[in-house]
C-alpha positions in Angstrom: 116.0 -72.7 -61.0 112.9 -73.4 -59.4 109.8 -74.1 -61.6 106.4 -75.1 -60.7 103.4 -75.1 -63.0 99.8 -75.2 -61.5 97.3 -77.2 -64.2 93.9 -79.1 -63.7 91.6 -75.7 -63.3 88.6 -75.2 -65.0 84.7 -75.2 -64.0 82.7 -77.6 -62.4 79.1 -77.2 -60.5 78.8 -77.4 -56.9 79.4 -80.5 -55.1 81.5 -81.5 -58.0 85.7 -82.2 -57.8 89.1 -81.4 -59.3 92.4 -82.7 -59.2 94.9 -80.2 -59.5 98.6 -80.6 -60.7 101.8 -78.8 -59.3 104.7 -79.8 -62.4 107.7 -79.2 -61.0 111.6 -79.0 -61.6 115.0 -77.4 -61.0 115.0 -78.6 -57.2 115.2 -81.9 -55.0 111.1 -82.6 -54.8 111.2 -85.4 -52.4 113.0 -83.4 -49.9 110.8 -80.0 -50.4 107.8 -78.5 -48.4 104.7 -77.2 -50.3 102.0 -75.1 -49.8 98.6 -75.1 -51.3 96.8 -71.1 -51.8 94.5 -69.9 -53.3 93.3 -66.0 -54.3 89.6 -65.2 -54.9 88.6 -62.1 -56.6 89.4 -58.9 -54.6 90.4 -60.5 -51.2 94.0 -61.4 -49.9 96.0 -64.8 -50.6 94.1 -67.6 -48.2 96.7 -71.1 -47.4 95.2 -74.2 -48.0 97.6 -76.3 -46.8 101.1 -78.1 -46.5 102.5 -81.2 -47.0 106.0 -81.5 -45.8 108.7 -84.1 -46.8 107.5 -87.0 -44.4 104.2 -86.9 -45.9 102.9 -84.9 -42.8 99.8 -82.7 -44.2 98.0 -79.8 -42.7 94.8 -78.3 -43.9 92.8 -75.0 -43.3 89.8 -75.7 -41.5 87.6 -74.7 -44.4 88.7 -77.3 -46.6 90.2 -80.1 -44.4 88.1 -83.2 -45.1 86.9 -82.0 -48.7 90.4 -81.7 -50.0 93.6 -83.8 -50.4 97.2 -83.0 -51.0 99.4 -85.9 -52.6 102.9 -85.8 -53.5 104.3 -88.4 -55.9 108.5 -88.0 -55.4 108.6 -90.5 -58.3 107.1 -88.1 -60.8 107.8 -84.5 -58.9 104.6 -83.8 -59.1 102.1 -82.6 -56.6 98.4 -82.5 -56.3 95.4 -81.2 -54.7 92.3 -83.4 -55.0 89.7 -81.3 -54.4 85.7 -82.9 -53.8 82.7 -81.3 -53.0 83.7 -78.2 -54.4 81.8 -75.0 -53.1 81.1 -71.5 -54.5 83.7 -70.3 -51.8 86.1 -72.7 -53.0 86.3 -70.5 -56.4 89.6 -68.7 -56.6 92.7 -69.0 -58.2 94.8 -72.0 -56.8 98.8 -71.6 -56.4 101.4 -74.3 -55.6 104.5 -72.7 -53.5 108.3 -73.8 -52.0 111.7 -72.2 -51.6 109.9 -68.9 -51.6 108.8 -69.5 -54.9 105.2 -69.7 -56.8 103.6 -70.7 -60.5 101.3 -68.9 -62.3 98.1 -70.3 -60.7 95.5 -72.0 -62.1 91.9 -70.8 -62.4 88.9 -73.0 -60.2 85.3 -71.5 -61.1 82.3 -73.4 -58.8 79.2 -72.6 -61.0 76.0 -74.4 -61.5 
């Protein structure tokens, strides 16, 4: 069974950062596509980005250069560092593949 678990949320001010944590198990990681969304309050799911299983990366244009997806296949765990956080950037922050999703993890950009 799939199983991912999104950690690494919490506040920080703006122009601040976050590395966020997809655990995972139940699946081959090193040979899996992810995807990077996040949710903020009362609007619609918004991708992030991907990071296939060549290490290929794309990013939505409102992040791209701010964020960073890594994938370690050693420890099946994926990341998002995230720098120069913005109040838009608040939301919460899902790790996806094979059509599956955790339970999110919160991101609040406050001073």
């Amino acid at each position: 069974e799939v199983h991912l678990v999104e950690s690494g949320g919490g506040l920080v001010q703006p122009g601040g950062s976050l590395r966020l944590s997809c655990t995972t198990s139940g699946f081959t990681f090193s040979k899996s596509v992810f995807t990077w969304a996040r949710q903020a309050p009362g609007k619609g799911l918004e991708w992030v980005g991907n990071i296939d299983s060549d290490g290929r990366i794309s990013y939505d244009a409102s992040v791209k250069g701010r964020f960073t997806i890594i994938r370690d296949n050693a420890k099946n765990i994926l990341y998002l560092q995230m720098n120069d956080l913005k109040p838009e950037d608040a939301a919460v922050y899902y790790c996806s593949t094979l059509g599956v999703r955790g339970q999110g993890t919160q991101v609040t950009v406050s001073a």
